[in-house]
N, C-alpha and C positions, 0 to 999 in steps of 0.2 A: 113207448112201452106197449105190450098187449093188452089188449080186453082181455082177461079171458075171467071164468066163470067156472064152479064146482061142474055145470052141468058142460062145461066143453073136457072135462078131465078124460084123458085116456085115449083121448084124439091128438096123435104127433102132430100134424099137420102143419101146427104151427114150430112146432121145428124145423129146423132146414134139416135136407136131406141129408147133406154133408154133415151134420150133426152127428144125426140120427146113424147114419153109415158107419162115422167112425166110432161110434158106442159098440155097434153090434161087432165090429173090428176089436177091440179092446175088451167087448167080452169072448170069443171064439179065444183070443191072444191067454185070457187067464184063464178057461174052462182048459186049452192045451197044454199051460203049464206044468211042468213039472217037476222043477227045483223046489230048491227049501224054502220056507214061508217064514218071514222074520216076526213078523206080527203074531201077537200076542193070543187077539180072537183071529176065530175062523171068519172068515168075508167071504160072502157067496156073493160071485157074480152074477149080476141081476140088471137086467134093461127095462127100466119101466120110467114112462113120464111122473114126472112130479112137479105142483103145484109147490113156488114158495113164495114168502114176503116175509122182508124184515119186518122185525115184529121191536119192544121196548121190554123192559122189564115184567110189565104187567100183562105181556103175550097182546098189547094191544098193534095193530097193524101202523106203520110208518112209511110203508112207501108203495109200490105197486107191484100186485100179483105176475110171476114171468112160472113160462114151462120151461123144467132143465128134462135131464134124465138121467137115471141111477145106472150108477159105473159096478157097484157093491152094496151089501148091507149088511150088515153084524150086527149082533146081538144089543150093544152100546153106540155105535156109530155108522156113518154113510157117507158113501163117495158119489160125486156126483160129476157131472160135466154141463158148462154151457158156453156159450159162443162170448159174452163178456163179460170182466173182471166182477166178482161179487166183492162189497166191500164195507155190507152188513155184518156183524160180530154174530148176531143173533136171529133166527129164522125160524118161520113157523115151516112145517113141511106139509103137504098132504099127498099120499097114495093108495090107492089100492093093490092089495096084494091077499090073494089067497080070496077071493071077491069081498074082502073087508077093506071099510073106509082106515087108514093111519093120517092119524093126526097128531103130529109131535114137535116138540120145540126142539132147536140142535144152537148149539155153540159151537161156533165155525172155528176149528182147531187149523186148519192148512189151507191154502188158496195159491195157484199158480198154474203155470203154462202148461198144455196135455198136449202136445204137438201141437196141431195150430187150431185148438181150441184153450180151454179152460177147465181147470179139475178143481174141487173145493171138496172140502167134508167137513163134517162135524160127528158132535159126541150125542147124544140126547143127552137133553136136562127136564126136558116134562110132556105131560101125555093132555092132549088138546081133547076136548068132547066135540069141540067143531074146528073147522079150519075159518081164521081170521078175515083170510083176502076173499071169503066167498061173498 
């Protein structure tokens, strides 16, 4: 698993490139979009690292901090991708966006194959004042 640390956030690096490539591919793919949208909210495609760890009930941390990257994010939920299978129920997130820390809990709604990576998302269920795995 990674070290990693709040203060390495926003640095890919520790992505593979091929990652990181087919994000930015998958976002260009739905910024071009143009057919009908089935879902409910609107999902803005968004490319940003994100800090997670399974978290328990009590938002306390259970297993080891890894960087993904966000595929979308809506108003109630987020898409994400990374290289293997997540098979936590429950996750703390942490990103910045807009130069604000997010810090949120997600119930992992979907998890499966994204070409030949990994795509998972969740719903939020609650608003973190810090992030757990830091």
């Amino acid at each position: 698993m990674l070290n990693l640390r709040i203060e390495h956030f926003g640095h890919t690096g520790t992505l593979s490139q091929e990652l990181v490539d087919f994000a930015r591919r998958q976002l260009v793919n739905a910024v071009m979009y143009k057919g009908d949208e089935r879902r409910r909210d609107q999902r803005y495609p968004m490319m940003v690292p994100v800090l997670v760890v399974a978290v328990d009930e009590d938002n306390q941390p259970i297993g080891e901090t890894i960087e993904v990257i966000s595929r979308d994010v809506a108003n109630n939920s987020i898409g994400l991708f990374h290289t293997d299978k997540i098979t936590a129920k429950r996750l703390a997130i942490h990103m910045l966006l807009a130069n604000t820390e997010v810090n949120l809990v997600i119930e992992v709604t979907w998890e499966g194959p994204q070409g030949p990576f990994r795509g998972f998302g969740g719903r939020y269920v609650d608003r973190l004042d810090a992030f757990p795995g830091a």
